[in-house]
C-alpha positions in Angstrom: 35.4 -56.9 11.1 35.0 -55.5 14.5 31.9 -52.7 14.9 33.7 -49.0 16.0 30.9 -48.2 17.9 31.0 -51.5 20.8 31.0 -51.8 24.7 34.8 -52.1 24.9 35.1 -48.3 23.6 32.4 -46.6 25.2 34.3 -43.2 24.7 33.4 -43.4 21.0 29.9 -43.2 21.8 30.0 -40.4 23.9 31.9 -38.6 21.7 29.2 -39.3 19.0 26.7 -38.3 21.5 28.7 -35.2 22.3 28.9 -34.3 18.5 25.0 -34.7 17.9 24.6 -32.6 20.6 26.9 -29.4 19.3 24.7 -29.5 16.5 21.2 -29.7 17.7 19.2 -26.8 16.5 21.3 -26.3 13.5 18.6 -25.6 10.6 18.8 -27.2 7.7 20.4 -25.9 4.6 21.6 -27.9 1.3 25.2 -28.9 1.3 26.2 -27.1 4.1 28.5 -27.9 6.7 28.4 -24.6 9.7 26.7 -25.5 13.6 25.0 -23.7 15.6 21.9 -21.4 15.2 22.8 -19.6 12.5 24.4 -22.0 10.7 22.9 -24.9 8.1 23.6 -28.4 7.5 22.5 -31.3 5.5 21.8 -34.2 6.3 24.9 -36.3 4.3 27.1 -33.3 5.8 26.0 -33.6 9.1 26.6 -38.0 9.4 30.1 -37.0 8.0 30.7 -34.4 10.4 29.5 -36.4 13.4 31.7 -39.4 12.3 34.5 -36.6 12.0 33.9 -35.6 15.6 33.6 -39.2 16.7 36.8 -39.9 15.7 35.8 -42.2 12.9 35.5 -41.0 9.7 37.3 -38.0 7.9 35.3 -38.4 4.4 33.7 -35.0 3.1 30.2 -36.3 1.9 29.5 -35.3 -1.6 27.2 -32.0 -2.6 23.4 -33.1 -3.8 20.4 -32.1 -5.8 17.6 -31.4 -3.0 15.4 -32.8 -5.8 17.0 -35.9 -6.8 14.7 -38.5 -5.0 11.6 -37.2 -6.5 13.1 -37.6 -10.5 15.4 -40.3 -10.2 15.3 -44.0 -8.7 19.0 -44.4 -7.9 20.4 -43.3 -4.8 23.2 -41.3 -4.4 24.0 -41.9 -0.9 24.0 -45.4 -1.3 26.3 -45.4 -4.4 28.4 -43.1 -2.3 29.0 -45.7 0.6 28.8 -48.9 -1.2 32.6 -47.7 -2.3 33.9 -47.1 1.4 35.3 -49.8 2.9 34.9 -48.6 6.4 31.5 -49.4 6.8 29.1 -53.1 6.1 25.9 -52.8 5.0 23.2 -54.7 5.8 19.5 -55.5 4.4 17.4 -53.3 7.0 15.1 -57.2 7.3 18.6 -59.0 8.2 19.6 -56.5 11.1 18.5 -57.8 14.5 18.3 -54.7 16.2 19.9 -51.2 14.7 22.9 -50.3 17.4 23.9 -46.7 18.4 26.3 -45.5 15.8 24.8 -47.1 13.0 24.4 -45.1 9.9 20.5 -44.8 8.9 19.2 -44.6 5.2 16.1 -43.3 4.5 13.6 -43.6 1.5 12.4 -40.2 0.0 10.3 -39.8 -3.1 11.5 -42.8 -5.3 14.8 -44.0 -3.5 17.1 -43.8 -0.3 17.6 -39.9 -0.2 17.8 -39.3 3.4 20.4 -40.1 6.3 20.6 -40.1 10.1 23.0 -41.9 13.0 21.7 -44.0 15.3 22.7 -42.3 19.1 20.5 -44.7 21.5 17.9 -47.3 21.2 15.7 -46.6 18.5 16.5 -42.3 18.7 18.5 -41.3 16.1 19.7 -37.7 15.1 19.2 -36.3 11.4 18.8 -32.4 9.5 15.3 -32.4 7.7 13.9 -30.0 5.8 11.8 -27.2 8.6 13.1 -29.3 11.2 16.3 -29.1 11.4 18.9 -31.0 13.7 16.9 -33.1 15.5 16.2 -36.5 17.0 13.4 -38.8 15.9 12.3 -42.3 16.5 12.4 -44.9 14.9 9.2 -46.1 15.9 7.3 -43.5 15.1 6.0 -44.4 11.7 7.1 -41.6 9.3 10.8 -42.9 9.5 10.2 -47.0 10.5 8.2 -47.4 7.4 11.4 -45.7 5.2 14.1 -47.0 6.8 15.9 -48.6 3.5 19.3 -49.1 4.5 21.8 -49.6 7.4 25.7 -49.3 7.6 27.3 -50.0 10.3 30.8 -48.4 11.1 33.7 -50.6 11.1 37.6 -50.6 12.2 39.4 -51.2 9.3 
């Protein structure tokens, strides 16, 4: 299987790019799918919406407790994906390097409760609680040190 996101169709990952970029600044809000400033988003709505706007994925992510990670040890997000067979998953210790479009999961609390897209080297783009849209690093410790899982989009 052949990633979506590769050299030979750089247009995808502008139009990614482009996506993450007409949501920046939306604040967070539980299961919410609106841009802008006065919008909301989550962060399993926005990865579906930014696939959507990529041109890759038209799957609505599923509505979730806020406070599921911190009362349960089975993830939600990963039972969601494991059943879609447009992306691979990998062990995050068996990925060589995490490429832009990748699909990020996060540990929160007790399991992998958190998700963001890879749009560069180690930058990716994700809607946090206070934070909102925004880009992080994966260097920086806070997310490194949880990164749990990594999809990686594939043509069918």
């Amino acid at each position: 299987m052949k990633p979506y996101f590769r050299d030979e169709h750089p247009e995808r990952l502008v139009a990614l790019c482009a996506e993450a970029a007409r949501w920046a600044g939306t604040p967070f809000f539980p299961n919410s799918s609106t841009p802008g400033p006065k919008g909301g988003v989550s962060c399993q709505k926005l990865v579906a919406a930014l696939y959507q706007g990529a041109g890759f994925w038209n799957v609505q992510a599923p509505d979730v407790a806020m406070s599921h990670a911190r009362f349960n040890d089975n993830s939600l997000a990963v039972a969601f994906l494991e059943g879609l067979p447009n992306f691979q998953r990998y062990a995050v210790a068996d990925v060589p390097t995490v490429r832009s479009g990748d699909l990020l999961g996060f540990r929160l609390h007790n399991t992998t409760h958190h998700l963001g897209i890879c749009v560069g080297p180690g930058v990716f783009v994700h809607a946090i609680e206070h934070l909102g849209t925004c880009q992080s690093a994966l260097a920086d410790p806070t997310w490194g040190r949880r990164l749990t899982n990594l999809w990686r989009p594939v043509e069918p």
